[in-house]
C-alpha positions as CSV (number, residue, x, y, z in Angstrom):
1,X,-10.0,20.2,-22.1
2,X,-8.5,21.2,-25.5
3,X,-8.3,18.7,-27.9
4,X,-4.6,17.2,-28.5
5,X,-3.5,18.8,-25.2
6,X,-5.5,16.8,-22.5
7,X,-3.1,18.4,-19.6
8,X,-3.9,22.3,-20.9
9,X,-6.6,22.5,-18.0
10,X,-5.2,19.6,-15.6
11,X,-5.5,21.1,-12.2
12,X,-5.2,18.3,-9.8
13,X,-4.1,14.6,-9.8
14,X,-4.5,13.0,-6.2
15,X,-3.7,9.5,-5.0
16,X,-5.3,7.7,-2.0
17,X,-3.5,4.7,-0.2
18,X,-5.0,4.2,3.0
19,X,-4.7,6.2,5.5
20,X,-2.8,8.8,3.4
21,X,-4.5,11.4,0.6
22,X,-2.0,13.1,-1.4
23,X,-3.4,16.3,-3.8
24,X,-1.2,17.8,-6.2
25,X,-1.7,21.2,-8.1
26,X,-0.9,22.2,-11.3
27,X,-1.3,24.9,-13.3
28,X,-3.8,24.0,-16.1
29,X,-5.9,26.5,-17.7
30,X,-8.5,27.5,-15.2
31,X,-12.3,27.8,-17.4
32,X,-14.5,27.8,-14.1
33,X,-12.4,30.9,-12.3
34,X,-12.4,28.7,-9.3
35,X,-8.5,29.9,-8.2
36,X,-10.2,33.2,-7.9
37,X,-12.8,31.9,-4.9
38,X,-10.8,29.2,-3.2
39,X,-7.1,31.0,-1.1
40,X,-6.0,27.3,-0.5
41,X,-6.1,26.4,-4.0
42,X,-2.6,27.9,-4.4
43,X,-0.9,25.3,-2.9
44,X,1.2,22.5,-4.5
45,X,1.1,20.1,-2.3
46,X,-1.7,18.7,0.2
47,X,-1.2,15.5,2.0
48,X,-4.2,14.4,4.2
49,X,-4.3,11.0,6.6
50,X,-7.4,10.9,6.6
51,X,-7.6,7.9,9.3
52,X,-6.9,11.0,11.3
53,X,-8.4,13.8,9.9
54,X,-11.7,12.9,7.9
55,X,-12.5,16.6,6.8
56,X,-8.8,17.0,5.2
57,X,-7.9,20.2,7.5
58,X,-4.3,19.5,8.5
59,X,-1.8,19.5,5.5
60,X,0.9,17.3,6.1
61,X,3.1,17.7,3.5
62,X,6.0,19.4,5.3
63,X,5.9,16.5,7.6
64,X,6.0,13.7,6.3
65,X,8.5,14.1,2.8
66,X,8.8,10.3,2.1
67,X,5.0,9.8,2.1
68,X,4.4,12.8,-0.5
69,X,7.7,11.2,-2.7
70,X,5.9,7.7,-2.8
71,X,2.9,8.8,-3.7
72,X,4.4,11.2,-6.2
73,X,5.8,8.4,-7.7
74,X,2.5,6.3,-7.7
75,X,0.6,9.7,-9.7
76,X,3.6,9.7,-12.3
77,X,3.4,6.4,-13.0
78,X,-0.3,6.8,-14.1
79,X,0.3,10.3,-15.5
80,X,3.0,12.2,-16.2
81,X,1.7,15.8,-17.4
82,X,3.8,17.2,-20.2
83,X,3.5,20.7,-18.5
C-alpha cells in the first residue's frame, strides 16, 4: 500500500450476504505479479451463490443484474475507491 493513497494497490472488495458472494476487481497496482498467473483475474465482476455453488465456479453476474447492483451499493457504502 502506498502511504496517502490506500486504494493505489486495491484489487478486490467483496461483499457476502447470504447465499450471494459478490467480488469486484479493480485495478490497483499489482506488487505480487499475481494477474500474470491467474486468466480469471481479469474479470470485473464475480457473483457466486454460494448456497449453490460452494467452490465459487459459476459466475453469475450476467444473471442476476439486481443482485450485483445491491451489493454494489452495500461495497460503496463501506468504500468508495477514489480510482
Amino acid at each position: 500500500m502506498t502511504v496517502g493513497d490506500p486504494d493505489d494497490t486495491l484489487q478486490y472488495q467483496w461483499c457476502i450476504e447470504w447465499p450471494w458472494k459478490l467480488i469486484v476487481r479493480h485495478d490497483g497496482t499489482d506488487t505480487t505479479q499475481y494477474r500474470r498467473v491467474h486468466d480469471w483475474d481479469r474479470v470485473p465482476l464475480r457473483l457466486y451463490n454460494l448456497a449453490d455453488d460452494p467452490h465459487e465456479g459459476k459466475n453469475l453476474a450476467e444473471e442476476r443484474p439486481e443482485i450485483v447492483a445491491r451489493l454494489r451499493e452495500a461495497i460503496a457504502a463501506w468504500h468508495s475507491p477514489a480510482k
